[in-house]
C-alpha positions as CSV (number, residue, x, y, z in Angstrom):
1,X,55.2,189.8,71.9
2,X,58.7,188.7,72.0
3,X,60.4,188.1,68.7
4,X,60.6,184.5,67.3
5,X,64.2,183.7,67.2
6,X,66.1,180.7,65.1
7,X,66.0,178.8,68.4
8,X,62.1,179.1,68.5
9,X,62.0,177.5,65.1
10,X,64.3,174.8,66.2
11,X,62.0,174.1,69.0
12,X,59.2,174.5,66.8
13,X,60.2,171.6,64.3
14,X,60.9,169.6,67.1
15,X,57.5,169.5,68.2
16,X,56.3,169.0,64.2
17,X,58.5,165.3,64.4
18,X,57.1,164.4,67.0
19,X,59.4,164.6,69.7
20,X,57.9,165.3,73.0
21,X,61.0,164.5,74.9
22,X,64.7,165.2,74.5
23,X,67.4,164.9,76.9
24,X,70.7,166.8,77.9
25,X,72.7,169.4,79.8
26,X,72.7,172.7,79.6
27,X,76.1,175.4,78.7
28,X,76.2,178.8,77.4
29,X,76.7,177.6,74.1
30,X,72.8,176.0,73.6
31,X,71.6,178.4,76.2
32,X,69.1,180.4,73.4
33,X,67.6,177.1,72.3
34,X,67.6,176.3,76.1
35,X,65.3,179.8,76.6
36,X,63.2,178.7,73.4
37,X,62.2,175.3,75.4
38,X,61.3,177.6,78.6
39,X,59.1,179.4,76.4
40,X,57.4,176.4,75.0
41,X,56.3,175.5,78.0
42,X,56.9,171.9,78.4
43,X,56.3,170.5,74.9
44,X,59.0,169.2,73.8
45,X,59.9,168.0,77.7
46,X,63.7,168.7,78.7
47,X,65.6,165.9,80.7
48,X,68.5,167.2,82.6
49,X,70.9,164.2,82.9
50,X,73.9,164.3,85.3
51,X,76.1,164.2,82.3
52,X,76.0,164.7,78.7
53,X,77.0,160.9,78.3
54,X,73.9,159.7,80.2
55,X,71.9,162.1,78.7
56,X,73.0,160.6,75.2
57,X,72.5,157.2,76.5
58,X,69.0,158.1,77.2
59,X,68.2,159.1,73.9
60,X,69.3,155.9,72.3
61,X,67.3,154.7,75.2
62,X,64.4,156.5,74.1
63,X,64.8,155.3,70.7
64,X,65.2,151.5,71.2
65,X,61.7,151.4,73.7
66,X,60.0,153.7,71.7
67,X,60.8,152.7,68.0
68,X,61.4,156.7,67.2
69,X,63.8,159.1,66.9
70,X,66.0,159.5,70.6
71,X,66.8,163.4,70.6
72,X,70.2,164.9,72.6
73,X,71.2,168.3,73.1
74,X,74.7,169.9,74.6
75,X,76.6,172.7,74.4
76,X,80.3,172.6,72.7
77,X,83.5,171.8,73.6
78,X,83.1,169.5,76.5
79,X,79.8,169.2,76.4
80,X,80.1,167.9,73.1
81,X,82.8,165.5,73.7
82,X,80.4,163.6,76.9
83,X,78.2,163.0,73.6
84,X,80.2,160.6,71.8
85,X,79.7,157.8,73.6
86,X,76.6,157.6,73.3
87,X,75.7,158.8,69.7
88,X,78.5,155.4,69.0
89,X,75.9,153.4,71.2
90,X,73.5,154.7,68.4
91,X,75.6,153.9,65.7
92,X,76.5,150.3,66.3
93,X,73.6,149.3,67.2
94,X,71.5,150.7,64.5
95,X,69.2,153.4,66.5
96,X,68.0,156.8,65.0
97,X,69.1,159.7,67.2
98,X,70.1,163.4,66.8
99,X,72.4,165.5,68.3
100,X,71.9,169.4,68.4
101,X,74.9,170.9,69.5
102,X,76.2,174.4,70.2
103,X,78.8,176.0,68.9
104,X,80.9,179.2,70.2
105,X,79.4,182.5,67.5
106,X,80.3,181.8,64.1
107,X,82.6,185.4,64.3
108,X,84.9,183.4,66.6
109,X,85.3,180.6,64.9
110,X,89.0,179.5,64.3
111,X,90.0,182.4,66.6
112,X,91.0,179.2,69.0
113,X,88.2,180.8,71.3
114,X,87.6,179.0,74.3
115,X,85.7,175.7,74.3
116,X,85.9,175.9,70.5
117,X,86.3,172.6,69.1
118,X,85.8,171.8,65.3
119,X,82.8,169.8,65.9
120,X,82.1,169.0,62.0
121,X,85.4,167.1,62.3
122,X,84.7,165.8,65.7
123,X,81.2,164.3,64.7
124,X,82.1,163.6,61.0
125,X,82.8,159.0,61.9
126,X,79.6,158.8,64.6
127,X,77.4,160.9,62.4
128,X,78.9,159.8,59.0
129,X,75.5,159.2,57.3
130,X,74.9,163.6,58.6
131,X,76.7,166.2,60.2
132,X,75.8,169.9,59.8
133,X,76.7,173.5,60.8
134,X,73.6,176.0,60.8
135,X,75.1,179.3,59.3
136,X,71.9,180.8,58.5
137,X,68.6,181.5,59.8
138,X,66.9,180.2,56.2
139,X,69.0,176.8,56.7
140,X,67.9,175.9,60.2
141,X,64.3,173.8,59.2
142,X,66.3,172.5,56.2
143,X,69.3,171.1,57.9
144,X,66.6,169.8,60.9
145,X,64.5,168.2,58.6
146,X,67.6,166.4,56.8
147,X,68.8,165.1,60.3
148,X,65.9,163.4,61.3
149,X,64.9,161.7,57.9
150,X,68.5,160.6,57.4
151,X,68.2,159.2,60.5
152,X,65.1,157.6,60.1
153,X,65.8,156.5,56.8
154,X,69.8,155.0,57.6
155,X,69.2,154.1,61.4
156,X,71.4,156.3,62.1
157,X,73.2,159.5,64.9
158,X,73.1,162.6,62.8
159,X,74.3,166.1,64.2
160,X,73.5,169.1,63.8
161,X,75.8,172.0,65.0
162,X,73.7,175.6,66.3
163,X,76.6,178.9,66.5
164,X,75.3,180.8,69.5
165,X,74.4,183.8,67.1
166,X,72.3,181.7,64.4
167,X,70.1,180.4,67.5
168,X,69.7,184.2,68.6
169,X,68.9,185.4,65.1
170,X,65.3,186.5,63.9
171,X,64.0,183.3,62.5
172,X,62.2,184.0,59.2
173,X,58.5,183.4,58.7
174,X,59.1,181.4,55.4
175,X,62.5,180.9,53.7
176,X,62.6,183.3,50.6
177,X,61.7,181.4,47.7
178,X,64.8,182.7,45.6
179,X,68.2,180.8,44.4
180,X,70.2,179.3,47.3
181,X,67.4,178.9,49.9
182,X,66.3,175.3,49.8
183,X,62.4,174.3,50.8
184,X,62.1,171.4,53.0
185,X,59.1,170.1,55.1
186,X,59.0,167.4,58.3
187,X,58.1,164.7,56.9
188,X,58.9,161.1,56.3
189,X,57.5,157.6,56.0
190,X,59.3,154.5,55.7
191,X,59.2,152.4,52.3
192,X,57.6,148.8,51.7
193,X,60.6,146.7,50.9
194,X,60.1,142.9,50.0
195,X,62.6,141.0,48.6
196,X,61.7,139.4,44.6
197,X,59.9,136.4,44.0
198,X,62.6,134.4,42.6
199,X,65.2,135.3,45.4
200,X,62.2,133.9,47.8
201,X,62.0,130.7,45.4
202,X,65.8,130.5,45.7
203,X,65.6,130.7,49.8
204,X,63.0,128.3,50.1
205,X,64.2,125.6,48.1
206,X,67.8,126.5,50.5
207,X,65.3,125.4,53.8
208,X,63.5,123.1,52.0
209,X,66.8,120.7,51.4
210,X,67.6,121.5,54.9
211,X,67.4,118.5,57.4
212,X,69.0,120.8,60.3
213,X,67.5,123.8,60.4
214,X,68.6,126.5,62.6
215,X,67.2,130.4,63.3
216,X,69.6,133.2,64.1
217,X,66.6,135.8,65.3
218,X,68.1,139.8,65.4
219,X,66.3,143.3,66.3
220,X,65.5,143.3,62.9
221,X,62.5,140.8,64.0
222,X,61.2,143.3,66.2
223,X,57.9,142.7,65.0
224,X,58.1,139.8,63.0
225,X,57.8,137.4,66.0
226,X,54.6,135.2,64.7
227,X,55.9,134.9,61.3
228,X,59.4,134.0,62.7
229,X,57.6,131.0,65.0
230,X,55.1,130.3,61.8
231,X,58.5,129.3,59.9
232,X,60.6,128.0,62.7
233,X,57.8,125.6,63.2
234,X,57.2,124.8,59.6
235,X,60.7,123.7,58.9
236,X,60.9,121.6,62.4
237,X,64.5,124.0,63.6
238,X,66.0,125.4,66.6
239,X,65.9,129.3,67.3
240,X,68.3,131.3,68.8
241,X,68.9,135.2,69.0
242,X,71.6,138.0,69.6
243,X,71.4,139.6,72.6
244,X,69.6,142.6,70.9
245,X,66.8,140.3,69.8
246,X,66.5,138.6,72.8
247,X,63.4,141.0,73.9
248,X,61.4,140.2,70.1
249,X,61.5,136.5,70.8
250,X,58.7,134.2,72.6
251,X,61.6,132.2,74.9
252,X,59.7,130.2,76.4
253,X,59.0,127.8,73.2
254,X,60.1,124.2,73.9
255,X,62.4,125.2,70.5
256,X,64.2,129.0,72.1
257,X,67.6,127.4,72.9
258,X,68.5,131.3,74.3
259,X,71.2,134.1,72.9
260,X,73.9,132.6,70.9
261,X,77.8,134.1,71.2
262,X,80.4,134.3,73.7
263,X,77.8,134.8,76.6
264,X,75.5,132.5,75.4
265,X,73.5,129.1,76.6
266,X,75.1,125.7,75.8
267,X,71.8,125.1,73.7
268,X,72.8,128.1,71.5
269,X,76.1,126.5,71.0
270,X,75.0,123.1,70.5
271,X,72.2,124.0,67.6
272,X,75.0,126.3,65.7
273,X,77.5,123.2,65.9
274,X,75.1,120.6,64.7
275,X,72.6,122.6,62.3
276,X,73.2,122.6,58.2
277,X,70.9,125.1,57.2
278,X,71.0,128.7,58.9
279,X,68.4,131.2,58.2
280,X,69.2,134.5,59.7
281,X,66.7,137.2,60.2
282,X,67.4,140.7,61.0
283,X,70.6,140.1,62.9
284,X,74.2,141.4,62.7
285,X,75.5,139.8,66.0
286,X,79.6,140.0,65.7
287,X,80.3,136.9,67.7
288,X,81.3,135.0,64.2
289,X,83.1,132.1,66.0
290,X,79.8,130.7,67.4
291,X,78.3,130.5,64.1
292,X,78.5,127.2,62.5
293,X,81.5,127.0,60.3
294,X,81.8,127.9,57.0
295,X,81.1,125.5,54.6
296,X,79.0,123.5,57.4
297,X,75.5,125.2,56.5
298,X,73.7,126.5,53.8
299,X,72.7,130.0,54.8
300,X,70.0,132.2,53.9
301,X,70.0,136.2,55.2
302,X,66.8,138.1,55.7
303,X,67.8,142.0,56.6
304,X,66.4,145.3,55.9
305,X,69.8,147.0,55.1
306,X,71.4,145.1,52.2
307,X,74.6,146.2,53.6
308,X,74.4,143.6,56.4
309,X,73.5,140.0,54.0
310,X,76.7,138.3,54.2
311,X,78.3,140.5,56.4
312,X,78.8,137.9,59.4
313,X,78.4,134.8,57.5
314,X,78.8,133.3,54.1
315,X,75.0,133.6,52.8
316,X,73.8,131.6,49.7
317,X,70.7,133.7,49.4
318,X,70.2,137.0,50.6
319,X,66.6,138.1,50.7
320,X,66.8,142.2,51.6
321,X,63.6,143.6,52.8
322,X,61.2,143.9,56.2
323,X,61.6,140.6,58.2
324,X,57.6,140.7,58.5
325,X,56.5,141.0,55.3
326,X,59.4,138.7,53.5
327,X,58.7,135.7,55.9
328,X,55.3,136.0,55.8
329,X,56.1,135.7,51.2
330,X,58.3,133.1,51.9
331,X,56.2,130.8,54.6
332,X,53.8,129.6,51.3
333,X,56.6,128.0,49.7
334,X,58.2,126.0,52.7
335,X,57.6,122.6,53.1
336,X,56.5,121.2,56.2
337,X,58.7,118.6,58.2
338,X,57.4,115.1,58.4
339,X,60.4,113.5,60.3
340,X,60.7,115.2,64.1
341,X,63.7,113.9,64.3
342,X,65.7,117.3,64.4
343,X,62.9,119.0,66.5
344,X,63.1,116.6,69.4
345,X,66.8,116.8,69.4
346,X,66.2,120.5,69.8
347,X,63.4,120.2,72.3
348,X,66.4,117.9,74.5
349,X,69.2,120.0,74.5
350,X,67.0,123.3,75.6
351,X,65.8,120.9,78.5
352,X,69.1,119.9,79.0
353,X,69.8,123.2,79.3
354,X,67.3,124.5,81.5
355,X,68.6,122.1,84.1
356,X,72.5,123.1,83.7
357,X,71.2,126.8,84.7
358,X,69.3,125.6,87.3
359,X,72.5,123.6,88.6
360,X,74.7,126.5,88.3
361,X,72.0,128.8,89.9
362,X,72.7,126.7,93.0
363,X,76.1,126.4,92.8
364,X,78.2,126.8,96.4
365,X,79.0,130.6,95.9
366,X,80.2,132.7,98.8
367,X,78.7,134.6,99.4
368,X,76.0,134.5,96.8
369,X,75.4,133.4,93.2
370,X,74.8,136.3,91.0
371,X,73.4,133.9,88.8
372,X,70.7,132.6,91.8
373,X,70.0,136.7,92.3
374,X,68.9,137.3,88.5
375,X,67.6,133.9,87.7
376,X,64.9,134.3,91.0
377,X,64.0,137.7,88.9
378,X,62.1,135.1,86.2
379,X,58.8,134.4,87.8
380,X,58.7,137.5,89.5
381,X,59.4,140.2,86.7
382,X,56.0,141.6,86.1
383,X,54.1,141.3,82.5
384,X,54.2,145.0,81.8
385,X,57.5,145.5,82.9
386,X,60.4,147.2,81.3
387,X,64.1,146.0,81.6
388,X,67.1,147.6,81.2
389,X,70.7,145.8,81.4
390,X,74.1,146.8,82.3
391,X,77.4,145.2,80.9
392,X,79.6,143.4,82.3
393,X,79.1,139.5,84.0
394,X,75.4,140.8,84.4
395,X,75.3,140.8,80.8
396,X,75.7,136.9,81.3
397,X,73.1,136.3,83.9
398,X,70.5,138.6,82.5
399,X,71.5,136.5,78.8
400,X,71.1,133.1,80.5
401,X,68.7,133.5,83.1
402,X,66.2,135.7,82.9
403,X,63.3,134.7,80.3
404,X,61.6,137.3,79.7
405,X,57.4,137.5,79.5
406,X,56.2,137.9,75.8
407,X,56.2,141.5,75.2
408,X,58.5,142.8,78.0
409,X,61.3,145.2,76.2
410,X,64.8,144.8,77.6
411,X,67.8,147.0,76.0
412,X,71.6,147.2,76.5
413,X,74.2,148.8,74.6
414,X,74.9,145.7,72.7
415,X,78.0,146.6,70.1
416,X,79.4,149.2,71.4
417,X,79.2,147.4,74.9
418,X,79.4,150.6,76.7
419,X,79.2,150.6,80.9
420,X,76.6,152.5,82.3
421,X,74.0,152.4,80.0
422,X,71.2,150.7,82.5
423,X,70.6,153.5,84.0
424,X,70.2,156.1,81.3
425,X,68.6,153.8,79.7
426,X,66.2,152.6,82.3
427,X,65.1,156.3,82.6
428,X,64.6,157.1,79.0
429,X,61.9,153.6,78.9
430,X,60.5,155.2,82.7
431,X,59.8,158.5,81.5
432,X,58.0,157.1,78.5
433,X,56.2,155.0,80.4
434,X,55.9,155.8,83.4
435,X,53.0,153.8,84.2
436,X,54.7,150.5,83.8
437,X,57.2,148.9,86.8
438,X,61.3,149.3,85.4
439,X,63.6,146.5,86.4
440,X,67.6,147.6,86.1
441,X,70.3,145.3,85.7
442,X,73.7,146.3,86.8
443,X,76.8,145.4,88.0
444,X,79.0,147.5,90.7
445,X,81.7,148.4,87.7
446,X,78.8,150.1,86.2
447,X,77.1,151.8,89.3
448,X,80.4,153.5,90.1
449,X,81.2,154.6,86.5
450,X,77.7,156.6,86.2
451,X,74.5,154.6,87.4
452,X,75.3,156.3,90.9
453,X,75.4,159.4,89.6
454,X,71.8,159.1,87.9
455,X,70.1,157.9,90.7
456,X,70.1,161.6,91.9
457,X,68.1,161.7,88.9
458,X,65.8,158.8,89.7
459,X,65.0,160.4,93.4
460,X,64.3,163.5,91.8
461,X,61.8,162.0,89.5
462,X,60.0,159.5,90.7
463,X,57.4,161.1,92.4
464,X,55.5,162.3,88.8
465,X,55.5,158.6,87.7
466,X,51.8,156.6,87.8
467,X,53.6,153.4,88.6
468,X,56.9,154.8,90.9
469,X,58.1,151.0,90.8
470,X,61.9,151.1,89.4
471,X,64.0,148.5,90.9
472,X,67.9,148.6,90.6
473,X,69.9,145.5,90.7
474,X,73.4,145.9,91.5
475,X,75.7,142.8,91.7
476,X,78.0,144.3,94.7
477,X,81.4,141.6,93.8
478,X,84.2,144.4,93.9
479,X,85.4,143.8,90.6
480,X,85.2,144.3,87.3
481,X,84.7,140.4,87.0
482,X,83.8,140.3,82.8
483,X,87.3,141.6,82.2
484,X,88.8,139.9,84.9
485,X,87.9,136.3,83.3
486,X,88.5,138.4,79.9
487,X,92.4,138.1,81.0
488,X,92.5,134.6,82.1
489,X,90.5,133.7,78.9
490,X,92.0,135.3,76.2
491,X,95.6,136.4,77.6
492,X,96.2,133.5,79.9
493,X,97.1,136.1,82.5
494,X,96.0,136.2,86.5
495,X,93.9,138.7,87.7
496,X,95.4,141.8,88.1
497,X,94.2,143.2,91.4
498,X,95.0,147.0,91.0
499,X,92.6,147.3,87.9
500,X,90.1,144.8,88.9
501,X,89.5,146.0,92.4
502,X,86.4,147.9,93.4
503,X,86.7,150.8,96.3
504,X,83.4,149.0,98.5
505,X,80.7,151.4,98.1
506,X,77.2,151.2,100.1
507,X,74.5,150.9,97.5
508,X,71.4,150.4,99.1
509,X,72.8,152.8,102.5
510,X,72.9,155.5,99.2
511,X,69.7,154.7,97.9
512,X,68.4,155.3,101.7
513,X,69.9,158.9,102.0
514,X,68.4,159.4,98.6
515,X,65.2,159.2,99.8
516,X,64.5,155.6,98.2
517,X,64.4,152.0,99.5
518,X,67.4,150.6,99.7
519,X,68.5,146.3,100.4
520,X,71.0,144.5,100.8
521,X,71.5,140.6,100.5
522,X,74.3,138.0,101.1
523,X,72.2,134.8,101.7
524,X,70.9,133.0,99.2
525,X,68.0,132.3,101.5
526,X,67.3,136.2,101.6
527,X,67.0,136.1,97.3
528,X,63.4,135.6,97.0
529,X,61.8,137.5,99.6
530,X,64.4,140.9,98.5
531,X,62.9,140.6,94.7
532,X,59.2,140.4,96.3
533,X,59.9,143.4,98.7
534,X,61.3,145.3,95.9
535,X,58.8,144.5,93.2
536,X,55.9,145.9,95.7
537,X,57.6,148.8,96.8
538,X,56.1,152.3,97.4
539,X,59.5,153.7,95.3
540,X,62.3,153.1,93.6
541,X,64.9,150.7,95.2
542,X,68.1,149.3,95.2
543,X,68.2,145.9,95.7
544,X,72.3,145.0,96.7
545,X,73.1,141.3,96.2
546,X,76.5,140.6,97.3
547,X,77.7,137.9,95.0
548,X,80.6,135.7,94.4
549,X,83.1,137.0,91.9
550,X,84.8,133.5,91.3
551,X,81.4,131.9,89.1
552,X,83.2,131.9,86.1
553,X,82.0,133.3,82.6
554,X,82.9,130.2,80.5
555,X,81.6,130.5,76.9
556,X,79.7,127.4,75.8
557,X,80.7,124.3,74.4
558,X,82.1,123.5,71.7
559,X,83.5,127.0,71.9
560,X,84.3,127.3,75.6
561,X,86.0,124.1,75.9
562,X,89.0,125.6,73.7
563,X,89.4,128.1,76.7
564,X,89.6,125.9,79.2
565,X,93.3,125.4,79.4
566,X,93.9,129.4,78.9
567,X,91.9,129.9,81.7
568,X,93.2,127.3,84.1
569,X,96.6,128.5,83.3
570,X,96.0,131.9,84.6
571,X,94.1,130.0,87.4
572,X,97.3,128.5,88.5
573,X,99.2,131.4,88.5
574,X,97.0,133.0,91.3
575,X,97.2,132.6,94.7
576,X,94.0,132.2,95.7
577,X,92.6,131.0,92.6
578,X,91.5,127.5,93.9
579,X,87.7,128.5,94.5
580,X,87.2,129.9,90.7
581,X,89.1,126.8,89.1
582,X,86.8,124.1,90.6
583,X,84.1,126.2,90.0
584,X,85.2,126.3,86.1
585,X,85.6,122.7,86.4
586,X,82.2,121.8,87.7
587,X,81.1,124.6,84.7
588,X,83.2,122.5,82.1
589,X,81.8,119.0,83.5
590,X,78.4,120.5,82.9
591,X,78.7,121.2,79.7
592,X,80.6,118.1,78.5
593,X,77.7,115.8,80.2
């Protein structure tokens, strides 16, 4: 029987938290832990990304659709470097993920071996909350069982580093039980937090004085959507989300006026301008110049991580504890609203709304409108589907347009903003479930940074899925259009061609040598029939739309209308910027009606 090495044991505790997946690349560095996963036959599963940064996105992936811990491994020095971008993804936005690494044999360390790289330094800002080197057979379980629990426990990347000859050790049966050798065990469950009975006196006496109540909804009400609606409708206000919690919200209420911020709906911007009273739940969203201004509401915080009440906004009562259970306290002692008054204007401007994003929808693009392409996706996207969402301008569009069926999960890398993730990130929610149809979002900046590359990966796995429907959407403009209205909005300058350009690139002639279905579209008559075709597909496709990369990305009003003159400005100073200024204008009229 072959002797039970460090890297068994490694695999071994995987297994005991539960993680029947992980994701990376392989290197000499990790290659013992690597043979320990061959012998185990399967369980936990290995996912070979095409890069270590995928395979990192993945695992944040993995841990936004599944609600668990996403799990990474790499080898050092390179290997270790792809990580980083990903294990920030994690960070910023709050997910639970580790990172085992492998490190060149502790006897060469500091010899400047090759590929050695001090990787405690390296990983000590993404993985602040835990980053730790295994120099001992006894403190493998301990320093595994530390990862994942502070990672549960903070939301948090943590790291921890494997020397080649550690993993190729004897692992021990049971740690000695002698001075230095610390006992540990897999195990942790997470606390019942509920905020005090006079802070939720405090809050509802806040809403209760409220006559313009307004509901900033985060990922932190990931599953506190009936007591969310049970209080919106009590206190007659408006809801709006972050992009993150988007997905956890019922849209489709007469009262969703959409995602708030920068790439938000004119109904978002409209209920932060006008409300007096805020109430926040579970959300951290950055874009603190589309909240209403300080000193125009009351505010009152609900958030799991005390660290985050007041952090965006100044709160007058901060109520720290699980969204669920401290709305469902605080609902008794809200009063309800007799006078509609504040409701109905709501219930308006989200219908006015609806009918600007229909208008743009069928705006005179040339092509096509990218936001015609995603908003057809709304009646067709299937109710157990999956969504996954690039960045970029289909950020916008998918933030806009598509309103998403109750209970359909849709992730991006929302904070850290980082290109490329629909992909990964479509995979990790495919593999989990791969019974359920996966709808990506991306834009052409994206597919040529690294979705490309993973659909190598999608062709080679497709065939094991139950349901082998994953549909990519790439908006084919040739530029990078989010930072090209980026420049003309905040700088004032033109487009600058050499880094906007695109090299043209034949994404659905790829997907076809791939083995998949591959479309393309420029006709907005072609829309509706592409989305059917693809949706009913035998295999994964590619659905190429090629859009229009003058529909501008105006920010709503009253926001947007302070950009207006930045952005006609660098208008001006192009040459064949004529198209995208009356198409800003009509945008701006829109809004103003």
């Amino acid at each position: 029987m072959a002797e039970r090495l460090v890297a068994d044991l490694v695999v071994e505790r995987l297994r005991a938290w539960g993680v029947d997946r992980l994701f990376g690349y392989s290197g000499d560095g990790i290659n013992p832990v690597m043979g320990a996963l061959r012998r185990a036959g399967g369980d936990p599963e290995f996912v070979q990304a095409r890069h270590e940064e995928n395979a990192a996105l993945m695992a944040v992936g993995h841990a936004k659709y599944t609600g668990g811990v996403g799990v990474m491994v790499s080898t050092q020095g390179p290997g270790a470097v792809h990580l980083l971008n990903g294990l920030y993804d994690a960070k910023l936005d709050h997910q639970p993920v580790v990172a085992i690494v492998g490190q060149q044999p502790t006897t060469a360390l500091g010899a400047e071996y090759q590929q050695e790289i001090d990787l405690t330094s390296l990983f000590k800002d993404v993985a602040a909350q835990y980053v730790q080197a295994v120099l001992a057979p006894e403190q493998a379980a301990m320093v595994l069982d530390r990862a994942f629990r502070t990672a549960l426990a903070t939301r948090s990347p943590c790291v921890v580093i494997l020397p080649h000859d550690v993993q190729a050790e004897p692992a021990p049966e049971e740690p000695p039980h002698e001075h230095g050798v610390v006992p540990t065990a897999p195990s942790w469950r997470p606390p019942r937090v509920l905020a005090a009975d006079e802070d939720l006196a405090e809050a509802a006496a806040v809403l209760n004085a409220g006559q313009r109540v307004a509901l900033l909804v985060g990922q932190g009400a990931r599953d506190a959507g009936d007591q969310v609606r049970a209080v919106a409708e009590r206190l007659g206000g408006g809801v709006t989300t972050s992009l993150l919690g988007k997905p956890w919200w019922d849209e489709t209420l007469p009262t969703s006026c959409g995602v708030m911020g920068h790439l938000g709906t004119t109904a978002s911007g409209w209920l932060m301008d006008q409300c007096d009273t805020l109430l926040v739940v579970g959300s951290n969203d950055p874009w603190t110049e589309f909240y209403p201004a300080p000193g125009q509401a009351r505010a009152v915080q609900v958030d799991l991580d005390g660290r985050h009440v007041g952090n965006r906004y100044p709160v007058e009562v901060g109520l720290v504890g699980d969204a669920a259970e401290t709305l469902a306290a605080l609902l008794p002692l809200l009063e309800e609203r007799a006078d509609r008054t504040w409701h109905d204007q709501v219930v308006d401007q989200v219908t006015r709304w609806h009918g600007v994003a229909e208008e743009r929808a069928g705006s005179d693009a040339v092509p096509l409108s990218p936001e015609r392409v995603v908003r057809a996706l709304t009646p067709r996207l299937p109710a157990d589907a999956q969504v996954s969402v690039d960045v970029g301008s289909i950020t916008y569009w998918y933030a806009r347009h598509l309103t998403l069926p109750p209970g359909v999960p849709a992730h991006l890398s929302s904070t850290l903003a980082s290109m490329g993730s629909a992909l990964p990130y479509g995979l990790a929610a495919k593999l989990e479930s791969p019974d359920r149809p996966l709808v990506a979002l991306a834009g052409d900046g994206a597919m040529q940074m690294n979705g490309v590359a993973e659909l190598i990966t999608v062709a080679h796995r497709w065939r094991e899925w139950a349901d082998p429907r994953f549909v990519v959407l790439v908006l084919h403009n040739r530029d990078l259009a989010e930072v090209t209205w980026e420049q003309r909005e905040t700088e004032g300058d033109p487009r600058y061609d050499a880094s906007q350009s695109l090299p043209d690139f034949p994404y659905a002639g790829y997907a076809e040598l791939l083995g998949l279905t591959g479309i393309r579209i420029e006709r907005p008559e072609e829309v509706d029939a592409a989305w059917d075709r693809a949706l009913s597909a035998d295999r994964p496709v590619v659905l190429e739309a090629v859009v229009d990369p003058d529909v501008p990305l105006l920010p709503p009003f009253p926001g947007g209308e302070e950009k207006l003159e930045s952005f006609r400005r660098a208008l001006a100073q192009e040459e064949d910027g004529e198209r995208a200024r009356a198409l800003l204008d009509e945008q701006a009229r829109q809004e103003g009606d």
